[in-house]
C-alpha positions in Angstrom: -17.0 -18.3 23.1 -18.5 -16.9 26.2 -15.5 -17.5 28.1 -13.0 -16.3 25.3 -15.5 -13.3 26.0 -14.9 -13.1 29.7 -11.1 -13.3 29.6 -10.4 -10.2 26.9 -9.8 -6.8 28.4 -12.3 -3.8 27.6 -12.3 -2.1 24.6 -10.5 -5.1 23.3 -12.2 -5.5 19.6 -12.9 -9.1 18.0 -12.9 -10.2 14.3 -14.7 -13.3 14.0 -13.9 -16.0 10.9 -17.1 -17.4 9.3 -17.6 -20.9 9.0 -16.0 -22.8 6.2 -18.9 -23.6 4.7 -19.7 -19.6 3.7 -16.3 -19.0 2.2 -15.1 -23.1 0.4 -17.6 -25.5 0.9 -20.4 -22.6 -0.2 -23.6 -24.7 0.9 -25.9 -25.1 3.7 -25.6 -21.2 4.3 -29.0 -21.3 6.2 -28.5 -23.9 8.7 -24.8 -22.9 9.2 -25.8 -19.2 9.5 -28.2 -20.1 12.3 -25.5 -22.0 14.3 -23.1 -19.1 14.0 -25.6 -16.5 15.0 -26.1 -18.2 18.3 -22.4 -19.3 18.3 -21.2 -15.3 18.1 -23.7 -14.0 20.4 -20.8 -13.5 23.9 -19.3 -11.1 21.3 -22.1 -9.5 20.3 -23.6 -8.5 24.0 -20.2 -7.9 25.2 -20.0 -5.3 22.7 -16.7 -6.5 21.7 -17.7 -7.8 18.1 -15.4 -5.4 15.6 -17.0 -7.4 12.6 -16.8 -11.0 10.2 -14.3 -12.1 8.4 -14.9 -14.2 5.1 -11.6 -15.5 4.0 -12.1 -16.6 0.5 -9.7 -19.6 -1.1 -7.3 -19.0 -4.3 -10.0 -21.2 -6.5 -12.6 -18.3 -5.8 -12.0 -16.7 -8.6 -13.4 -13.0 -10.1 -17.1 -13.1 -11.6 -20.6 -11.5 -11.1 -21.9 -14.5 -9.7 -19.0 -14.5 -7.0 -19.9 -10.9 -6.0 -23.4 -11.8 -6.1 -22.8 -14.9 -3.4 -20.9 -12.1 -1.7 -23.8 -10.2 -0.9 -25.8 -13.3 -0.3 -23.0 -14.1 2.8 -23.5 -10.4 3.9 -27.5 -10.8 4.5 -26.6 -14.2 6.2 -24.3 -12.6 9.0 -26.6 -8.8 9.1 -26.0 -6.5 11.0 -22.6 -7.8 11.5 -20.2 -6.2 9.4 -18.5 -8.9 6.9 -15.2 -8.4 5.7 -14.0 -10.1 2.3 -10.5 -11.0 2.2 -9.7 -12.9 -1.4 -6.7 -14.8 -2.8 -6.6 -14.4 -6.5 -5.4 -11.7 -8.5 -8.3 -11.6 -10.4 -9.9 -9.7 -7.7 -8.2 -6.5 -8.2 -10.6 -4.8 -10.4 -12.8 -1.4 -10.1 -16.0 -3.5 -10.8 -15.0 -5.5 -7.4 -14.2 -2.3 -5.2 -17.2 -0.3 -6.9 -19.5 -3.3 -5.7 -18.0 -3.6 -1.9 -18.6 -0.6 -1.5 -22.0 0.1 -2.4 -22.7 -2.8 -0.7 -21.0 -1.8 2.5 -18.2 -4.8 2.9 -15.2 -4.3 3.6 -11.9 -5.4 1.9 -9.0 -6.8 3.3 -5.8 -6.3 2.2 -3.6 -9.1 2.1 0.4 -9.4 2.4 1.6 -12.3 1.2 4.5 -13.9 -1.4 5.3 -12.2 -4.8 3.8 -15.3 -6.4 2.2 -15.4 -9.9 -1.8 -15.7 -9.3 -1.7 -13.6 -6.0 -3.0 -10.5 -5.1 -1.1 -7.4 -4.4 -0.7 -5.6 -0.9 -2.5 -2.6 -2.5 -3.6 -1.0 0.7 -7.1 0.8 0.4 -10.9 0.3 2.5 -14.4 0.2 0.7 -15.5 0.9 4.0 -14.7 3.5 7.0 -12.5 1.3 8.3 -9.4 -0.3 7.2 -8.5 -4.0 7.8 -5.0 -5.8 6.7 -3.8 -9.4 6.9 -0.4 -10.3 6.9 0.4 -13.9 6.2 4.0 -13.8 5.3 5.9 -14.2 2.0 6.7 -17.6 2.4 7.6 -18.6 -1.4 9.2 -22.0 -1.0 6.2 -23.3 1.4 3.0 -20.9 -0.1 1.2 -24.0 -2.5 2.4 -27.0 -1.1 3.1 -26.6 2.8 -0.3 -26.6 4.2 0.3 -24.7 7.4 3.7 -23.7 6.9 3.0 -21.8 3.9 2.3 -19.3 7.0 5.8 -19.9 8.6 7.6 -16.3 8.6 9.0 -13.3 10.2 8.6 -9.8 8.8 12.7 -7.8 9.4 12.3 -4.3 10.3 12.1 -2.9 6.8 9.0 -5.1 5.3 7.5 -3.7 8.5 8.5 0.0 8.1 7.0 -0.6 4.2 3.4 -1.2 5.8 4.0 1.7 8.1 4.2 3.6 5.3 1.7 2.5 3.4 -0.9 3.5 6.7 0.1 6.7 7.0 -1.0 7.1 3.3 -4.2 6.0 4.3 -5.2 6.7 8.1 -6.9 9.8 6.9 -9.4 8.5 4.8 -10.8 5.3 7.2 -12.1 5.9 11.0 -10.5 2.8 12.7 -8.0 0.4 11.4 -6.8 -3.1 11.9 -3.8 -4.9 11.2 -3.8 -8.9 11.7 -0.2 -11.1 11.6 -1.6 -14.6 10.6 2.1 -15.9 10.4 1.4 -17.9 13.4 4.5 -20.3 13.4 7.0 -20.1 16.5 5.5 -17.0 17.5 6.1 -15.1 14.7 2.6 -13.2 14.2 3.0 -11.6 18.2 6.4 -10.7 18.3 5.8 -9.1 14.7 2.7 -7.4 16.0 4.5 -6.1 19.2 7.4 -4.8 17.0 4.9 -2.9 14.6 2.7 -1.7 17.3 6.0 -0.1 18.5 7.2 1.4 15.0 3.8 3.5 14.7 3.7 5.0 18.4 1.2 2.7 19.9 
C-alpha cells in the first residue's frame, strides 16, 4: 500500500474497495475492520484517500435490515467516506436514497447490461460528490462468465450518453468520479482516456 502510495502523482485521489467480508461474506466486521484500518493508513497520511468503496453482490437484495448493515459498515470504516454501489434493481427506491443520504453515504451509479434484475444507469449523488462505475454491457458473458462478464469497449456514442448525463448533474455535486471497471485488453484506460477527452479534461 505504502508503495502504491509513493508511486501516484499529487493530487492524485484513491478509492479504496472494502474487504469482501463487509460487502458478501458479511461477518467478522470487527476483526476485518481493524486489519483494513491499519491496511489503508499510506492513503490516509498521504492525503490521497478520496473515500471506500462497498461493492455489494446481486443476491444483496432491498430491505431495512440491508440498510441498517449499511450503516453498521459506515461506523466500521469512520471517518472514511463509504460509498455503496448495489447490483439489484430492487435498490432503486426513495426509501434507499432518503436513507443514504441522511446518513451521509454515497451512491454509485452503475452502467452495466440491459438485463432483467439490474439496476439502471440513473445518474444522481446522495452526497456532494458524484461517483459512477462503468462495467460494460456485456449481455452474453454478464451471469455466467466470471471475469469476462467485464470484457467490453464503450463506441463513442454510449460515451457521449454519460457525457450527457454529467452535465445534467455537475451542478448539484462538488467533485465527481467516473471509474471504467471493464478491465479486459485494456478496455477500461483507453475508454477513460477517450472520455476524459470528450468532456475537456
Amino acid at each position: 500500500m505504502a508503495n502504491i502510495v509513493k508511486k501516484a502523482p499529487s493530487g492524485f485521489d484513491f478509492m479504496v474497495k472494502v474487504p469482501q467480508s463487509f460487502t458478501h461474506r458479511r461477518t467478522d466486521l470487527d476483526q476485518d475492520a481493524a486489519a483494513f484500518s491499519e491496511a489503508i493508513k499510506p492513503f490516509e497520511e498521504s492525503g490521497k484517500l478520496s473515500g471506500l468503496l462497498a461493492q455489494y453482490p446481486y443476491s444483496f437484495k432491498f430491505s431495512q435490515d440491508a440498510l441498517d448493515y449499511i450503516a453498521i459498515c459506515r461506523d466500521q470504516v469512520s471517518p472514511n467516506q463509504l460509498y455503496v454501489e448495489f447490483r439489484h434493481s430492487g435498490w432503486a427506491n426513495r426509501a434507499m436514497y432518503d436513507r443514504l443520504k441522511s446518513e451521509g453515504i454515497g451512491y454509485v451509479c452503475v452502467d452495466e447490461p440491459d438485463l432483467p434484475g439490474l439496476l439502471n444507469p440513473d445518474l444522481f449523488a446522495t452526497t456532494e460528490t458524484g461517483y459512477i462505475r462503468l462495467h460494460g454491457r456485456n449481455k452474453e458473458q454478464w451471469w455466467d462468465g466470471g471475469a469476462l462478464r467485464y470484457d467490453y469497449y464503450y463506441s463513442p456514442e454510449e460515451l457521449k450518453q454519460w457525457r450527457e448525463k454529467i452535465e445534467k448533474i455537475k451542478e448539484k455535486v462538488k467533485a465527481l468520479y467516473v471509474f471504467f471497471n471493464n478491465c479486459h485488453r485494456g478496455s477500461a484506460a483507453k475508454n477513460a482516456l477517450e472520455f476524459m477527452k470528450l468532456v475537456g479534461l
